[in-house]
C-alpha positions as CSV (number, residue, x, y, z in Angstrom):
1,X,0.0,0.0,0.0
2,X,1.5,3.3,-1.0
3,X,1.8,6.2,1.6
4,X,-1.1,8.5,1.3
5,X,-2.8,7.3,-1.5
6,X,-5.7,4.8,-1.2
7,X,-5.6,1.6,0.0
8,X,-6.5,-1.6,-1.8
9,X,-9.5,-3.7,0.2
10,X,-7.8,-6.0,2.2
11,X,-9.9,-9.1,3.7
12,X,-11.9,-8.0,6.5
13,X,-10.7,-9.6,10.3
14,X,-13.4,-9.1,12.4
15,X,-12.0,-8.2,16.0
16,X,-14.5,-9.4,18.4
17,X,-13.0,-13.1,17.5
18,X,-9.7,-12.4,18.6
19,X,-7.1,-10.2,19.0
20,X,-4.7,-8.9,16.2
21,X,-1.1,-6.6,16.1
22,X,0.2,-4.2,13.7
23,X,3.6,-3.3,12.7
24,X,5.0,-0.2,15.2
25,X,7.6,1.2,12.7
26,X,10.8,3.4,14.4
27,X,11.0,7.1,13.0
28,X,14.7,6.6,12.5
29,X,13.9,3.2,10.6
30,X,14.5,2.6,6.9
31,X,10.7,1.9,6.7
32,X,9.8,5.1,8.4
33,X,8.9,8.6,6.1
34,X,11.7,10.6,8.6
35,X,14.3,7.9,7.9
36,X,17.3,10.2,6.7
37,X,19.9,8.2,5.2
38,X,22.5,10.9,5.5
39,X,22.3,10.6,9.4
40,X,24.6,8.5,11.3
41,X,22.5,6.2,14.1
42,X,24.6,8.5,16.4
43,X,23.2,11.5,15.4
44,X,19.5,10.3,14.8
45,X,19.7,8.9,18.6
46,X,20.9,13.0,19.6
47,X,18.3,14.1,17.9
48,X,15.6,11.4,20.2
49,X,17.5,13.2,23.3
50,X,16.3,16.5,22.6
51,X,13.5,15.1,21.7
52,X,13.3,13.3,25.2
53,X,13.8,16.7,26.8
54,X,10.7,18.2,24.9
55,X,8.5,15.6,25.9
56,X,8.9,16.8,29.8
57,X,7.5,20.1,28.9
58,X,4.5,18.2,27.1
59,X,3.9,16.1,30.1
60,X,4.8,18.7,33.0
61,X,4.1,21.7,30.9
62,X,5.5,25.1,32.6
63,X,3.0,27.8,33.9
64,X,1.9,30.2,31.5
65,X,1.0,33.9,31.9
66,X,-2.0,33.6,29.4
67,X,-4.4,31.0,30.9
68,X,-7.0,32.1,27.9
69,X,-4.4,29.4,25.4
70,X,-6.1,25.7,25.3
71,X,-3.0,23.4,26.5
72,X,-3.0,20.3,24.7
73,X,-2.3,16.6,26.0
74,X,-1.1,15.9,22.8
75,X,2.1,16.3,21.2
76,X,3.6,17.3,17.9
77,X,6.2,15.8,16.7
78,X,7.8,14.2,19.2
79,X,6.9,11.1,19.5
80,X,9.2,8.1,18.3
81,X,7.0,5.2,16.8
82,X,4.8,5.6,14.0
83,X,1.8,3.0,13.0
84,X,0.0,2.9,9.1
85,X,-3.9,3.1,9.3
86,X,-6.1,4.2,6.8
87,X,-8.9,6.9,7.2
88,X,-12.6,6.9,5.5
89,X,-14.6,4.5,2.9
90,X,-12.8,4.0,0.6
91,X,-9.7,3.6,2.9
92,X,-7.1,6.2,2.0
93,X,-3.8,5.5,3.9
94,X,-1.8,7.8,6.4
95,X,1.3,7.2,8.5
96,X,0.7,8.5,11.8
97,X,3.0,8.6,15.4
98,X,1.6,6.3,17.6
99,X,1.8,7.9,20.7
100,X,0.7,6.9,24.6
101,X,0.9,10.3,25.6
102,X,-2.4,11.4,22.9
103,X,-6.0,10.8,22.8
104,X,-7.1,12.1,19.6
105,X,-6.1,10.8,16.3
106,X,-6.4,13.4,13.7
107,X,-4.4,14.3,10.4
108,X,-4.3,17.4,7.9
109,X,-7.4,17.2,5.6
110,X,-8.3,18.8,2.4
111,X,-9.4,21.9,1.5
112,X,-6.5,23.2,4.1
113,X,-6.7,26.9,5.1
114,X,-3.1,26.8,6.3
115,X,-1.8,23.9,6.6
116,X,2.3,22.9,6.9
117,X,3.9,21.6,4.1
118,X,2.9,17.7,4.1
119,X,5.0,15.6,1.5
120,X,2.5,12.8,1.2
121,X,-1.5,13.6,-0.2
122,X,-4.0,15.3,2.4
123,X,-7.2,13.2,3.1
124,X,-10.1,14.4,1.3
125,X,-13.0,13.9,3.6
126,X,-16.0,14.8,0.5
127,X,-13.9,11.4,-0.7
128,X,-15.0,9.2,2.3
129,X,-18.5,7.5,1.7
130,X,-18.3,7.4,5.7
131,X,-17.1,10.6,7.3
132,X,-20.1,12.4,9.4
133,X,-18.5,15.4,11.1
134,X,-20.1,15.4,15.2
135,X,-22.7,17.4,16.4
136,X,-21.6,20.5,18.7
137,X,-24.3,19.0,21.0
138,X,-22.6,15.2,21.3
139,X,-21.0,13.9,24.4
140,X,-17.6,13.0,21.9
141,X,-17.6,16.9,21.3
142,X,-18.0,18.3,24.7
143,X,-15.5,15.1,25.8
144,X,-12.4,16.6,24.2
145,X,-12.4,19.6,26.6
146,X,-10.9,21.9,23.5
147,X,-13.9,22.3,21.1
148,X,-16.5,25.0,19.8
149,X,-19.2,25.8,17.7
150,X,-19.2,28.4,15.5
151,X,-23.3,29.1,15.7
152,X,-26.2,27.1,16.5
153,X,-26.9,27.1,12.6
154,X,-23.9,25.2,11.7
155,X,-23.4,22.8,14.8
156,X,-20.7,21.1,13.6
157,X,-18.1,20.4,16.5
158,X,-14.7,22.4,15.8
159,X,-11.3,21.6,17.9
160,X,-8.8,23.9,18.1
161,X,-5.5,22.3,20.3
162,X,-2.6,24.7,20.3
163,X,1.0,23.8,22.0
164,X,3.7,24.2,24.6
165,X,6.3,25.3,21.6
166,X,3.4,27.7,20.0
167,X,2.2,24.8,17.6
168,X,-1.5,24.2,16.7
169,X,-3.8,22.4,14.9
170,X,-7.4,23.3,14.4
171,X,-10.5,21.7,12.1
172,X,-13.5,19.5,12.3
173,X,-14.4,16.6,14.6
174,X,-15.9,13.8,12.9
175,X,-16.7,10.3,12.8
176,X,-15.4,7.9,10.3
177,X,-14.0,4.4,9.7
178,X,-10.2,3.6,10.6
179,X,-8.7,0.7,9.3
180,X,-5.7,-1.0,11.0
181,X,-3.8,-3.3,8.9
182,X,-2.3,-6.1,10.5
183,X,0.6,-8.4,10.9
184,X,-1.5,-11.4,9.0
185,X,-1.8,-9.2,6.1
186,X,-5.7,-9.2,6.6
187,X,-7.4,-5.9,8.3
188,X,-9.6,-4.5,10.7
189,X,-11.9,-2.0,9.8
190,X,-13.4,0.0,13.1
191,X,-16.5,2.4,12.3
192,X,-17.4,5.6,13.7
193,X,-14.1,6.6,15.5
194,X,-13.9,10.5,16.0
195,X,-10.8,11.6,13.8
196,X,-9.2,15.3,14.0
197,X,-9.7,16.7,10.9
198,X,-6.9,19.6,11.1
199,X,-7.6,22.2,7.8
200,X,-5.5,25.1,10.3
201,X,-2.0,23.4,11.3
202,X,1.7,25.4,12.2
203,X,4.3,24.7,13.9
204,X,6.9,22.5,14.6
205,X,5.0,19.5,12.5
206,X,7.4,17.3,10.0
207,X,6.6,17.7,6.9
208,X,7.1,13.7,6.5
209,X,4.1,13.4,9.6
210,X,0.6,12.8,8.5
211,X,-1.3,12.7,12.1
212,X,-1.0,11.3,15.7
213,X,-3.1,8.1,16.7
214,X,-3.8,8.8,20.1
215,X,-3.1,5.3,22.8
216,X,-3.6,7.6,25.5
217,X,-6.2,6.5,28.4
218,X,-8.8,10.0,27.8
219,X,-12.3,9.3,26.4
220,X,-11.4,10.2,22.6
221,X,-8.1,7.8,22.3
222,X,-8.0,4.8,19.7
223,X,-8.4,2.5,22.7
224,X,-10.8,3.9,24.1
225,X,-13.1,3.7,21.5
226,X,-12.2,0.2,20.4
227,X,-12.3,-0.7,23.5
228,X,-15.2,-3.1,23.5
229,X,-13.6,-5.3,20.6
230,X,-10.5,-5.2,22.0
231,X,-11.2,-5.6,26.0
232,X,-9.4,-2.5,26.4
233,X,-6.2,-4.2,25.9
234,X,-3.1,-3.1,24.5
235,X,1.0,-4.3,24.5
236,X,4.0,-3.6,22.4
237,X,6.9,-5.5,22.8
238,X,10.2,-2.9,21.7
239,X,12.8,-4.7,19.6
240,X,16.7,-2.9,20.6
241,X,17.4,0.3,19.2
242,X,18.9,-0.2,15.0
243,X,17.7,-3.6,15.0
244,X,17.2,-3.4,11.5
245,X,15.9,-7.3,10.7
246,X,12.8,-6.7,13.1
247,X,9.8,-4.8,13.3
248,X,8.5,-3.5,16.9
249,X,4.9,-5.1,17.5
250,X,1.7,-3.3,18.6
251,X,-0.9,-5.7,19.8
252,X,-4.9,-5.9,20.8
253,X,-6.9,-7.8,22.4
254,X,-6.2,-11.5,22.7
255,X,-3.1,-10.6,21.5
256,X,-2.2,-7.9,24.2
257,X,-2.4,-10.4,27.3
258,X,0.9,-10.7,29.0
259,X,1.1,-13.5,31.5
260,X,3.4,-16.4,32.0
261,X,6.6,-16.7,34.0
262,X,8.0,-13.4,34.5
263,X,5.0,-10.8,34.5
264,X,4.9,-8.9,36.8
265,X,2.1,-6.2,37.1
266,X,1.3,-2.3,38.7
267,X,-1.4,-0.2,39.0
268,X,-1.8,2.5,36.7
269,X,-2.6,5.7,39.1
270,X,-4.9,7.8,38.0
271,X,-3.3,11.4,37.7
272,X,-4.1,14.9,36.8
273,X,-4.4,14.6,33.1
274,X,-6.6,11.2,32.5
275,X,-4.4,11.1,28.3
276,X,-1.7,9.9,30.9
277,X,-0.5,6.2,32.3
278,X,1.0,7.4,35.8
279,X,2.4,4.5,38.1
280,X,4.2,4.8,41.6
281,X,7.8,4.2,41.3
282,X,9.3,3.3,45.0
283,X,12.9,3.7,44.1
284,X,15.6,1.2,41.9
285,X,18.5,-0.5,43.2
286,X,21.7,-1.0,41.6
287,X,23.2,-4.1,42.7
288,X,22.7,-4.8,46.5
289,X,22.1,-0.9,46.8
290,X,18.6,0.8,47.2
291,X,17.5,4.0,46.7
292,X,14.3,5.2,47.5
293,X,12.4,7.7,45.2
294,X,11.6,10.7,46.4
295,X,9.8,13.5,44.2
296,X,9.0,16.4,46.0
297,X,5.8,17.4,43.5
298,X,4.6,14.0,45.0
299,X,5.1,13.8,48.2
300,X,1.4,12.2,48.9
301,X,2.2,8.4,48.8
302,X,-0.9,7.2,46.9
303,X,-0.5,9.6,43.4
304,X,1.7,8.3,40.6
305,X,4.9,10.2,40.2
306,X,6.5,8.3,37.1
307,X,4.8,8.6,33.3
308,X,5.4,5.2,31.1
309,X,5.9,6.4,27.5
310,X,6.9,4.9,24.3
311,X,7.5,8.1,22.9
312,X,10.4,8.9,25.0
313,X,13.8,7.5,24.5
314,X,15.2,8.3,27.6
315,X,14.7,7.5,31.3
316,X,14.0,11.2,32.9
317,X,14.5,11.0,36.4
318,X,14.1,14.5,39.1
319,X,17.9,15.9,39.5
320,X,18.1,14.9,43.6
321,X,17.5,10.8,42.6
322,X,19.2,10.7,39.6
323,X,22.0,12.2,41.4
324,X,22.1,9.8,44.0
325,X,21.4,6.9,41.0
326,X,24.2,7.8,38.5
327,X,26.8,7.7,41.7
328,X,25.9,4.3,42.5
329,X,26.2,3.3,39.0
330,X,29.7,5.0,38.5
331,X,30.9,3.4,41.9
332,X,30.2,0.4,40.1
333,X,32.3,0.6,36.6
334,X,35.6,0.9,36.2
335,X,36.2,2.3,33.0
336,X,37.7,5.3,31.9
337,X,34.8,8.2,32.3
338,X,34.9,10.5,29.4
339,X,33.4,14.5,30.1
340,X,32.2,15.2,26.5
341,X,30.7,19.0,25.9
342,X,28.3,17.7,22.8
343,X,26.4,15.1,24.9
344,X,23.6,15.6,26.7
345,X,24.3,11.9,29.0
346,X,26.4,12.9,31.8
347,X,27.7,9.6,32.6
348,X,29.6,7.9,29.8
349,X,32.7,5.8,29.3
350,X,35.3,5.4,26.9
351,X,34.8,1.8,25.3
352,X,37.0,0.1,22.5
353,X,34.9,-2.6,21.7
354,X,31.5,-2.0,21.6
355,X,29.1,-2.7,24.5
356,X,31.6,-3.6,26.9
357,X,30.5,-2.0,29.7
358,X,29.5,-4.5,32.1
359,X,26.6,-2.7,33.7
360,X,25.7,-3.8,37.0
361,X,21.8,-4.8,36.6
362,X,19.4,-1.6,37.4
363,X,15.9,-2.8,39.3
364,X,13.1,-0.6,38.6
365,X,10.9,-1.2,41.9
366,X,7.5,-0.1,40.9
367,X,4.5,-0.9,43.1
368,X,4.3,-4.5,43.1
369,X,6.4,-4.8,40.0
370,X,10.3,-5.2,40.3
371,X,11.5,-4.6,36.8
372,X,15.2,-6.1,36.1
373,X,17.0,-3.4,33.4
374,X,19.9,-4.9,31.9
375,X,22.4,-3.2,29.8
376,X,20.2,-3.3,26.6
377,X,18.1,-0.5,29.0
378,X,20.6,1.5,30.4
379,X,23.4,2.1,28.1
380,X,23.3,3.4,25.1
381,X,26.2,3.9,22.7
382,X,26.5,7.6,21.5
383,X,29.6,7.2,19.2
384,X,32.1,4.5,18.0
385,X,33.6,4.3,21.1
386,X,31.8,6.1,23.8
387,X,28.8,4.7,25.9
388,X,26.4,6.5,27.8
389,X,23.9,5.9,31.1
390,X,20.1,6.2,29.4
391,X,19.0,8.3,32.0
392,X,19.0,11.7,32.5
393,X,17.7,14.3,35.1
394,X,15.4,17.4,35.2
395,X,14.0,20.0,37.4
396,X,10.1,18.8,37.2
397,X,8.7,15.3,36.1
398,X,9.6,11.6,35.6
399,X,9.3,9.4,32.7
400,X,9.5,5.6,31.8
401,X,11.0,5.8,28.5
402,X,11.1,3.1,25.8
403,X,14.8,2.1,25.9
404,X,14.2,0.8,29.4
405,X,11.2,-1.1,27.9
406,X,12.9,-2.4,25.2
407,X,12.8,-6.4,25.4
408,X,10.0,-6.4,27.1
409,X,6.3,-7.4,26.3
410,X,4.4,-4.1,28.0
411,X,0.8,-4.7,28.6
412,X,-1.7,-2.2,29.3
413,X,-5.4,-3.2,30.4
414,X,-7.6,-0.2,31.1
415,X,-10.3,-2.4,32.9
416,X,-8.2,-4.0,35.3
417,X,-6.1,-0.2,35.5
418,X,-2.9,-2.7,35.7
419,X,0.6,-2.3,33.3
420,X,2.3,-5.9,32.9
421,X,6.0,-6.5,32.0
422,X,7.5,-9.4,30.5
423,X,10.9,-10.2,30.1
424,X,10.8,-11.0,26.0
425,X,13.0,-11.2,23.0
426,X,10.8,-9.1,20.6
427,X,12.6,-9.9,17.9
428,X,11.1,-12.9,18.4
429,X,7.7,-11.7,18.7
């Protein structure tokens, strides 16, 4: 199926029999539309740190003097997976970020007012035999917190979402099919799912970007409405950074139960933004040695103080623990340490073969769920002979990002509120 253009019918897997995955394709991979050939892996995985450190300000944005501005729980571009779906009758194709810190899926549309530069064709909604746009009056409309109506003779439900960095995207709210092709080669048509049609977009958008499918746990998210054929049940299992023989795996349903030898499970904490997965994060040994987490926005013992988030790459931890984490870690290497102005890690070592830091084993003690991180998690290789700790500290916030989850079958069920970890070989998967 070509990017953009309309997709041929593919036989027609119907989802209350079973669960089904698609293919979660890497932004830096060859498969991916961003996939820049001219870029070293070393300078694509720079470019995911700063993209690490945006994310913060997406999930703890910073007080703003104007509290007129809608803030979004979405993002923009940040995110690092992207999944293929089509939009409308007949399906017409779209690559878009799949991303567990969104709820609503949306994508430029045609006729755009302004729109930013998008390399692939714009969905033509007058195409679509099945797009309705919602009523002003629905409960979908009032729902995603950021709508309006423009007068009570055109009651068509408009959204307008604007940014932390000054991006935004505005348009219609409508209902139409998405289809999700899957890993058999078959696909899954879902009808009447509310998609962002954005016809006003700026900002910091790629060009190569089509839309955001929203994973996120608020009312208006892809699971959330496919939650009844799916259980509300989602995984993806990570395959390592560059593996370039293997394709990452999102799953649902059936196919999104972890269990078996090596799950272990924690509640997902309901927190101030309900687009969020929040768990409690007690503290992470290294070796023999624990550390207790302490965050000082959370000082009440029942909130979540950690975000788990595919579309971060690194660990972000608040400066007092990760202080306190990267000096047990260093106590325990001895390898030269190399103090390098261009990187953002703080902790690295000079290595001459590659990976040969023996890092001592990181546990990630999360309420009733001890995660074992092994050097695939915590080390990441930033040049031909320099390896860096995958974790990194910041004034305000905490995030679980996806090179710690990496290897590991991650299972959400919004039912049960629970996130499940298996130890896995997703390559495998």
């Amino acid at each position: 199926m070509g990017l953009g253009g309309p997709a041929p019918t593919l036989p027609f897997t119907e989802p209350l029999k079973g669960g089904f995955s698609v293919h979660l394709i890497h932004r830096d991979s060859p498969k991916s539309p961003f996939y820049n050939p001219n870029q070293t892996h070393f300078q694509k995985l720079n470019d995911s740190f700063h993209r690490s450190f945006n994310r913060v300000n997406h999930f703890y944005p910073k007080p703003k003097a104007s509290h007129n501005t809608p803030q979004s729980v979405m993002t923009s571009n940040q995110g690092e997976y992207l999944v293929k779906y089509a939009i409308g009758t007949p399906p017409f194709e779209v690559m878009g970020i799949a991303d567990t810190g969104s709820d609503l899926i949306w994508s430029q549309c045609k006729p755009c007012e302004q729109c930013y530069n998008q390399t692939s064709p714009l969905f033509d909604p007058s195409k679509s035999k099945t797009y309705q746009p919602v009523s002003c009056y629905s409960r979908v409309c009032d729902s995603l917190g950021q709508t309006y109506c423009y007068s009570d003779a055109d009651p068509i439900c408009q959204y307008a979402i604007s940014y932390g960095d000054g991006s935004h995207s505005e348009g219609i709210l409508a209902f139409d099919t998405l289809t999700l092709g899957s890993t058999t080669d078959s696909s899954v048509e879902f009808p009447n799912i509310p998609i962002g049609c954005g016809v006003n977009n700026a900002g910091t958008f790629d060009s190569e970007g089509s839309g955001i499918v929203g994973l996120g746990g608020g009312v208006v998210s892809l699971i959330s409405q496919i939650g009844p054929s799916i259980d509300y049940k989602f995984s993806y299992c990570l395959v390592p950074m560059f593996d370039s023989k293997s394709s990452s795996k999102l799953n649902f349903g059936e196919n999104a139960v972890v269990d078996g030898p090596g799950t272990v499970s924690t509640p997902i904490i309901p927190g101030s933004v309900d687009t969020f997965y929040y768990l409690k994060l007690e503290g992470m040994s290294v070796g023999s040695k624990r550390i207790e987490f302490v965050d000082d926005l959370t000082s009440d013992g029942e909130k979540g103080n950690i975000i788990i988030d595919s579309g971060t790459t690194l660990t972000i931890l608040p400066e007092k623990f990760y202080a306190k984490l990267e000096s047990e870690v260093a106590a325990k290497i001895n390898l030269e340490r190399v103090n390098s102005t261009d990187q953002i890690l703080s902790l690295c070592y000079s290595t001459h073969a590659h990976n040969a830091v023996e890092a001592p084993p990181i546990i990630a003690h999360f309420s009733g769920a001890d995660i074992v991180l092994n050097s695939l998690n915590t080390f990441v290789s930033v040049s031909d002979n320099v390896l860096c700790f995958a974790f990194a500290p910041v004034a305000t916030g905490s995030i679980f990002g996806n090179l710690a989850q990496m290897n590991h079958l991650v299972g959400f069920d919004l039912l049960r509120k629970t996130v499940s970890f298996k130890p896995t070989d997703c390559t495998k998967m």
